[in-house]
Rosetta silent file (secondary structure, phi, psi, omega in degrees, C-alpha in Angstrom):
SEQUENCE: XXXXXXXXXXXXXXXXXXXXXXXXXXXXXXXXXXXXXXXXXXXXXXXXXXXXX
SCORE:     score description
SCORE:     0.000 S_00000001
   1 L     0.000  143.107  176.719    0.000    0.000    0.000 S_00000001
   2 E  -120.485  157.361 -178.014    1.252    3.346   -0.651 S_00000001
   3 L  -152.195  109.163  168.189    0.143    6.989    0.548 S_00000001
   4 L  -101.506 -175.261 -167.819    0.357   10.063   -1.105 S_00000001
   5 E  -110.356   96.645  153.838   -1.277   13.605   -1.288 S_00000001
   6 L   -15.546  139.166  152.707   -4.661   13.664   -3.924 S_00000001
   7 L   -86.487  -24.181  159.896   -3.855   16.376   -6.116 S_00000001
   8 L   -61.628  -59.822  176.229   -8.003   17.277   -6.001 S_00000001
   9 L   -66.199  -26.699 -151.773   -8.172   17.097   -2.404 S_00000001
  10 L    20.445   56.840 -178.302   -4.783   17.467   -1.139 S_00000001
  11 L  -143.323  143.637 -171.661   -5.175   15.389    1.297 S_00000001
  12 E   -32.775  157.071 -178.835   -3.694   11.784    2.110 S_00000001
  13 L  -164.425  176.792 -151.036   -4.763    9.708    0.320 S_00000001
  14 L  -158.247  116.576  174.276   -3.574    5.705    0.118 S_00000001
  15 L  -117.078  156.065  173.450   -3.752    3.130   -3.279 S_00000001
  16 L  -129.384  119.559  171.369   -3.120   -0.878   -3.193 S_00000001
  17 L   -97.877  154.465  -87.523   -1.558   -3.647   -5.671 S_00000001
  18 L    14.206  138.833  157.068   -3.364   -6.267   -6.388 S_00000001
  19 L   -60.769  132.810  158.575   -6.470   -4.158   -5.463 S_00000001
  20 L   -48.302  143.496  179.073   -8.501   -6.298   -3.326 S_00000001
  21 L  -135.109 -158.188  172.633  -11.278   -8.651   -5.347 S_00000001
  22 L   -85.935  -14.982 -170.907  -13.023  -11.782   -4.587 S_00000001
  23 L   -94.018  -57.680 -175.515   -9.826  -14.142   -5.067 S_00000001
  24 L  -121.614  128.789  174.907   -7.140  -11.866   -3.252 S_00000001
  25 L  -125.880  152.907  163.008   -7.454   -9.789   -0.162 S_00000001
  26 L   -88.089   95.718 -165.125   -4.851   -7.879    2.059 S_00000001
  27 L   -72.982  -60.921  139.065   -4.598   -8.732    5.414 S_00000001
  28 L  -151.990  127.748 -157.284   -1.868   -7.135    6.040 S_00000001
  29 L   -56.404 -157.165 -168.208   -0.653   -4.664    4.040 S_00000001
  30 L  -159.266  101.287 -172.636    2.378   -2.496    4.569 S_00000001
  31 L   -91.441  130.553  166.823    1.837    1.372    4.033 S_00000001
  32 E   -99.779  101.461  135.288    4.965    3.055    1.995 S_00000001
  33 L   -28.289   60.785 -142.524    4.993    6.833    2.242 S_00000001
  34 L  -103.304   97.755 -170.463    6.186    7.946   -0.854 S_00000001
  35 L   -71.309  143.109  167.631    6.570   12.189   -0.776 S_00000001
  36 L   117.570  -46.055 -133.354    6.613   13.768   -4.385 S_00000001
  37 L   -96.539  149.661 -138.505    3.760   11.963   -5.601 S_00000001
  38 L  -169.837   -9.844 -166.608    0.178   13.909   -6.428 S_00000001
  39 L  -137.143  108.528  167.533   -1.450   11.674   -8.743 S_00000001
  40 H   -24.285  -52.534 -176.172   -3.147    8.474   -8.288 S_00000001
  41 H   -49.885  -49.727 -156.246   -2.525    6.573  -11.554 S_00000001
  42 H   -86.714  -28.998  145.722    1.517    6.903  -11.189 S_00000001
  43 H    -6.304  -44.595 -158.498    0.634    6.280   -7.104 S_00000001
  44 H  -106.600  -21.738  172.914   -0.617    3.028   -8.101 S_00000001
  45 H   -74.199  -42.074  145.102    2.138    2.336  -10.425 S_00000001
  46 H   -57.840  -68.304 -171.748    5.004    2.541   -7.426 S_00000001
  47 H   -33.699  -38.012  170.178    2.829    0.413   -5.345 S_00000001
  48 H   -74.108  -73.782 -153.269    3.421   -2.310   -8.550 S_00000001
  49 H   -51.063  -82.467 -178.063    7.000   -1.770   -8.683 S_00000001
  50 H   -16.449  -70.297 -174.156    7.379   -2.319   -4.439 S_00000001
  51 H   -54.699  -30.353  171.771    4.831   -5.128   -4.583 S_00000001
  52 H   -94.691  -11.481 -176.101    7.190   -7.162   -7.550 S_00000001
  53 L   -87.516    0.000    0.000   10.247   -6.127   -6.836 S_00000001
């Protein structure tokens, strides 16, 4: 899981790979802080690299 600043909202804001579904949920995650970052999409795109790497 990762948590950044909404660029609409400015306000925390937190995305997770694999998103939860019906086959895989996240018990417990791990939140990464990652400063810089303002935009969901590339938000969710760290969160892949961390989670495969």
């Amino acid at each position: 899981m990762v948590e950044y600043v909404d660029e609409s909202t400015w306000r925390p804001a937190q995305v997770q790979y694999p998103p939860d579904s019906d086959t895989v949920k996240s018990v417990n995650a791990e939140a990464k802080r990652v400063d810089g970052i303002v935009n969901r999409d590339q938000a969710f795109r760290e969160c892949a690299f961390y989670y495969l790497q």
